[in-house]
N, C-alpha and C positions, 0 to 999 in steps of 0.2 A: 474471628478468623482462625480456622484452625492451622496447629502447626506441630509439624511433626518432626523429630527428631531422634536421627539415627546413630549406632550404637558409637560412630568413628565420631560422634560433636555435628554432625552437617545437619543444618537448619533446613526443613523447606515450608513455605505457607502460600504457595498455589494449588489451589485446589486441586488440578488435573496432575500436577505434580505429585502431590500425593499419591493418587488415585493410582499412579503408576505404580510410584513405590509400593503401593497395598497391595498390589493386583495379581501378587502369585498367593495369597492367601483368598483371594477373591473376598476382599474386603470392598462392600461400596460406602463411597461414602459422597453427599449432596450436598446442594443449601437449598433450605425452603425457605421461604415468609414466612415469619410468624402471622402478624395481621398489621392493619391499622385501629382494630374496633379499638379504642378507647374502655370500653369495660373489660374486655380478656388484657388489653397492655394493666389496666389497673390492677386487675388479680395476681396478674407475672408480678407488679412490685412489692407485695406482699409478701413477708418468709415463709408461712404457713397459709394452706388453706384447706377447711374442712371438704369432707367429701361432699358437698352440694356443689360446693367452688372449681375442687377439681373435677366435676362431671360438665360443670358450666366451660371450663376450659378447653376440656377434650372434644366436646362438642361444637367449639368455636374453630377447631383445627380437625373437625373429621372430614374434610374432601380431602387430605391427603390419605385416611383412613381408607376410606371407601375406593383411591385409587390401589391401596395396597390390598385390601379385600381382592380386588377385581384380578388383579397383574400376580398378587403373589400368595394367595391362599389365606391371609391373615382374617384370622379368625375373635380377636378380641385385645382391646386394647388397654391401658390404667395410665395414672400419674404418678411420678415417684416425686416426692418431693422432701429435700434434705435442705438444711439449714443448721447454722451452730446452735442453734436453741432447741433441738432434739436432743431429749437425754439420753446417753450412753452412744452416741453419733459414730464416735470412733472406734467403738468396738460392733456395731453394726455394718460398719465398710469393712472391717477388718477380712471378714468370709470372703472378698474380692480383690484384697492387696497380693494374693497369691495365685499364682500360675494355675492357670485352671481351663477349663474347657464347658460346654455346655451339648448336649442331646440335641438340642433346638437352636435354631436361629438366635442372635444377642440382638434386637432392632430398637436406636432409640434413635428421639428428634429430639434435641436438645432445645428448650425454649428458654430457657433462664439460666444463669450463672454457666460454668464450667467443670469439667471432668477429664480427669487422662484415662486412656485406654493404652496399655501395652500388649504389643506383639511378638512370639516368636516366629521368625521367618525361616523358610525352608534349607537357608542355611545356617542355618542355628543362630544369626544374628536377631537383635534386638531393636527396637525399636516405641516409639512410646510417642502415641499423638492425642492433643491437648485440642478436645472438641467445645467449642461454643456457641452461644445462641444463635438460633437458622441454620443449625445443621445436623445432620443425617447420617446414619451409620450405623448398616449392617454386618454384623461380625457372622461371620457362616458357620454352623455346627460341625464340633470339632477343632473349632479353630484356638491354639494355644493362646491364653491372654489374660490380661488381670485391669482391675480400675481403682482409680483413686481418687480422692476431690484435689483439690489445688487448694492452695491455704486459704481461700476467701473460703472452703468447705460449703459453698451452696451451687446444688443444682435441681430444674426443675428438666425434666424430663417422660417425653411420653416413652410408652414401652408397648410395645406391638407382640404379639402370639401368634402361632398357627394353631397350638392347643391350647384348651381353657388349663391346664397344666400347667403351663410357662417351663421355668429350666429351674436346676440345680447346679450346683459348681460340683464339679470335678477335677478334682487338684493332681496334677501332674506330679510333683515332688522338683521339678525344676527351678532353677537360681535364679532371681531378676540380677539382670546387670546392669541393669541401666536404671536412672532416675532416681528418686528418692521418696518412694511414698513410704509415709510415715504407719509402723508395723507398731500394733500395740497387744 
């Protein structure tokens, strides 16, 4: 269930609620189904999986793929997949604990563990929502923001392109105020 939390302490974890709260940044954000197949749920239990594994995954969830191809230009999709048994982990998230922005669209479908995403909103408040499994969320190019794992540090996540390029982070030099992801 995601749950977002804004800069004054106030909780919210309705989804449409959110959606509100997002929506002068034109942040979407959904739930999809993961699945019922018993082999793709077996792969999500797994902390690692090689690249045969995560093509077998992505391919188990590409009718949402194919409906974003269709509706929204994307053009290619990958699996990220983090766990604590990645070495040097925290210095590999680290490029994303800071305010930053992207050239391109941010699209992921979160299918395993959890992630925060923070926001700055157009009045300079803050705000920081904590996505997980069967859900969706588009951050739209340009948009001020940073991410970070939550201390169980596992997530698996697809990640959607309009270009075979993907993005880069572009750091703002702006303060997080809110949350506490951990800066190494």
């Amino acid at each position: 269930m995601a749950v977002l939390k804004l800069e004054n302490g106030t909780i919210h974890t309705d989804l449409i609620t959110i959606a509100q709260e997002l929506a002068p940044l034109n942040i979407e954000i959904n739930r999809w189904t993961v699945t019922d197949n018993p082999q793709l749920k077996g792969l999500l239990a797994q902390d690692s999986l090689n690249e045969e594994q995560k093509e077998q995954v992505l391919q188990g969830l590409d009718s949402y793929f194919e409906q974003l191809k269709q509706t929204a230009g994307y053009q290619s999709r990958d699996l990220v997949v983090l766990h604590p048994g990645i070495p040097h982990l925290d210095e590999l998230i680290a490029k994303f604990q800071q305010i930053h922005t992207h050239a391109d669209d941010e699209v992921r479908y979160i299918i395993d563990g959890e992630g925060i995403f923070g926001f700055v909103l157009p009045d300079d408040s803050q705000v920081e929502l904590t996505v997980e499994p069967e859900e969706y969320i588009k951050v739209p190019a340009g948009t001020e923001h940073w991410f970070y794992l939550t201390p169980i540090k596992r997530v698996k996540a697809v990640r959607y392109f309009t270009t075979t390029e993907g993005w880069t982070p572009e750091y703002t030099g702006r303060k997080i105020r809110i949350g506490q992801p951990v800066l190494v």
